[in-house]
C-alpha positions, 0 to 999 in steps of 0.5 A: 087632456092629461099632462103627457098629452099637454107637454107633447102640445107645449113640445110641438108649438116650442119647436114650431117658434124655433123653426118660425124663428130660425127661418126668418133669421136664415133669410133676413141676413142673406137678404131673402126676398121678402116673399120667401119668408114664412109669413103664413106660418107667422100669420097663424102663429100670431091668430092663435096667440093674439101676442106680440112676443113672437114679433119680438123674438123674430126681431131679437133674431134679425134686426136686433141680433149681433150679426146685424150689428157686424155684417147689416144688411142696407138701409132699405132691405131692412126698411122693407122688413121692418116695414111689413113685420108692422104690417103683419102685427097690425092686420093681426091686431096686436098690441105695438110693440116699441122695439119694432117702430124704434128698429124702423125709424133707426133705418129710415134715419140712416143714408142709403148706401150702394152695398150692404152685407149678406150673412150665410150661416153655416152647419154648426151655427158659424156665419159668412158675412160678406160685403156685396154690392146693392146692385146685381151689376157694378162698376161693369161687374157681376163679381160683387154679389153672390149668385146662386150657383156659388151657394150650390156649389158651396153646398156641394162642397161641405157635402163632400170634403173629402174632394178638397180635405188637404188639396191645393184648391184653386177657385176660377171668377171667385165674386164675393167669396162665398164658396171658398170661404165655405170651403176653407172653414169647413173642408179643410184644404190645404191651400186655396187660391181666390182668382178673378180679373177685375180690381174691384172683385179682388178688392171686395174679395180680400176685405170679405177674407178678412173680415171673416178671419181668413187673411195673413194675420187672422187666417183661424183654419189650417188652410194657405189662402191666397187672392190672385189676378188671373186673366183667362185670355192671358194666363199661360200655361207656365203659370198654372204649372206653377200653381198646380192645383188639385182641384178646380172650380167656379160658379156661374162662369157660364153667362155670356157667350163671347166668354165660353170659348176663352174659358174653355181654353183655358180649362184645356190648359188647366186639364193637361198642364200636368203631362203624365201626372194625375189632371186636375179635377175640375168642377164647373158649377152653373145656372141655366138661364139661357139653354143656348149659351149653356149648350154652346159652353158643351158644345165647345168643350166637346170640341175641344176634347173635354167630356163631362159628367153630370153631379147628379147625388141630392145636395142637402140644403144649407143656405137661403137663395132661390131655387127656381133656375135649374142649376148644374154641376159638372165635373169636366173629363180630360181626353174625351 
C-alpha cells in the first residue's frame, strides 16, 4: 500500500469518528431514545480498534461537554447512557476507562428531577437549550415538551426564511419554545410573538427565552420577541387587529377533537382580520396520529371556507426526533 492510498485509509476512518461522534452528541442532548444511537457503528468501531479512545471521546462530547454543564439532560437520561456506553465497552473488551464510571456514578448520586433540558443544535454549531418536562403530560399540559411536528416546522423554517425575514410572526400554542427560538436566530423577522393559554407554558416559555438570550435585556437578534396569553375561545377580532401579523404558524395544534372547531374559529378570525389588505399566511404544522381527528380538522375548515395546500418540497434534516409519524404542513387559503 503506497502512502496516497494509506492517507485516503486515515481520511476515511477520521471522518467515520467525526460522523460516530457528531451523531451521538446530536442525539444525546435532544434526549434520543436510546435505540436511535448508531451503536452498530460504535460496535464496529470499537472490534477494529480494540481501544477505549472512542468511548472517551464520545463521552468528552456528551456527558463531559459544556453544554451538559449549561442545559443536562435528567439524572436518568444520562443514568441510562451512561449505563450502556458501559455496557458497550465491556462486550467489546476493552480496557475501563475512569472517566466513564466516575460520569456514572456523578448521575446516579444526583436526585431525580420532574424536568431536564433537551439541547438542539442548529446550522452553523449554535444551540437551543430548553427546559421541558420529564413527562409528556404535566400540570394538565402537553405544552412542556417539544414535539416532533414543532422540530419539522422549525425545519421548514430555516429552509425558507424568506417567509419570515422581516415579518411580524405570530406563533399559536408555542410549547416549549423551540420553533421560534429557530425561527428568530436564524431567519430574521422583524417581531415575534410567543402565545399559549396556559400559566405554566408561558412561564416555562419565558425562562427558555432567556436563557437562550432572547428576553428584553439579553435579546442578541434583530427580532421584537414578545410572550402573550392568548386564549382560542375568548381572543377577539380586535385584538388580533391589533397584532396584525404576517405570518401565522403552530405545531401539533391538531390533537384533540373538542379542540378543532375552536382553532378553526379562530384561523377564520385571523384569515379575514385584515379586510382589503393582503391576509395573513398561515401555516399549520401537524402529526397524523389519528387520521380521523386529522380529517375532521379539513373537514371543518372546509366548512368554514378555508382551503389548504400540502407543503409538500423535501425538508432537509437538522434535528434529532423520530421520523416515524406521518407529519404534514399546510399552509391554509382564505375564501375557498
Amino acid at each position: 500500500m503506497d502512502c496516497a492510498e494509506s492517507k485516503i485509509k486515515f481520511d476515511s476512518r477520521k471522518q467515520d469518528r467525526g460522523d460516530i461522534l457528531n451523531r451521538f452528541q446530536s442525539c444525546f442532548f435532544a434526549t434520543s431514545r436510546l435505540v436511535s444511537f448508531p451503536w452498530t457503528v460504535l460496535e464496529k468501531d470499537l472490534e477494529r480498534s480494540k481501544s477505549s479512545n472512542v468511548i472517551l471521546d464520545i463521552l468528552k462530547q456528551t456527558c463531559l461537554h459544556s453544554l451538559c454543564r449549561k442545559f443536562p439532560p435528567s439524572p436518568s437520561y444520562r443514568k441510562c447512557f451512561l449505563s450502556e456506553l458501559i455496557r458497550r465497552m465491556e462486550a467489546a473488551g476493552c480496557e475501563p476507562l475512569d472517566e466513564l464510571y466516575d460520569a456514572l456514578a456523578e448521575v446516579v448520586a444526583a436526585q431525580e428531577v420532574a424536568e431536564g433540558y433537551r439541547t438542539y443544535l442548529l446550522p452553523g454549531g449554535d444551540a437551543v437549550g430548553l427546559l421541558e418536562s420529564v413527562a409528556l403530560i404535566s400540570e394538565g399540559t402537553t405544552g412542556l415538551v417539544t414535539w416532533e411536528a414543532a422540530l419539522y416546522l422549525a425545519e421548514w423554517a430555516l429552509g425558507h426564511p424568506q417567509t419570515f425575514a422581516g415579518r411580524k410572526v405570530l406563533e399559536l400554542g408555542s410549547g416549549a419554545g423551540l420553533t421560534g427560538i429557530a425561527v428568530c436566530r436564524l431567519c430574521g423577522p422583524s417581531s415575534y410573538i410567543f402565545s399559549d393559554c396556559h400559566q405554566g407554558v408561558l412561564q416555562r416559555l419565558t425562562h427558555n427565552l432567556s436563557i437562550n438570550g432572547l428576553n428584553d435585556k439579553t435579546n442578541n437578534t434583530k427580532t421584537e420577541v414578545s410572550v402573550e396569553e392568548l386564549d382560542w375561545m375568548d381572543v377577539t377580532e380586535q385584538r388580533l387587529n391589533d397584532i396584525s401579523a404576517d405570518v401565522v404558524i403552530a405545531a401539533d395544534v391538531v390533537y384533540d377533537p373538542d379542540v378543532v372547531a375552536v382553532l378553526v374559529q379562530l384561523l377564520s378570525k385571523i384569515l379575514r382580520q385584515r379586510g382589503c389588505r393582503v391576509p395573513a399566511e398561515v401555516f399549520i404544522c401537524s402529526t397524523v396520529r389519528n387520521p380521523r381527528t386529522y380529517a375532521g380538522f379539513k373537514h371543518n375548515l372546509s366548512d368554514a371556507g378555508i382551503g389548504h395546500r400540502v407543503m409538500s418540497g423535501a425538508v432537509k434534516r437538522v434535528f434529532e426526533y423520530s421520523r416515524e409519524s406521518e407529519i404534514e404542513l399546510v399552509q391554509l387559503l382564505a375564501g375557498q
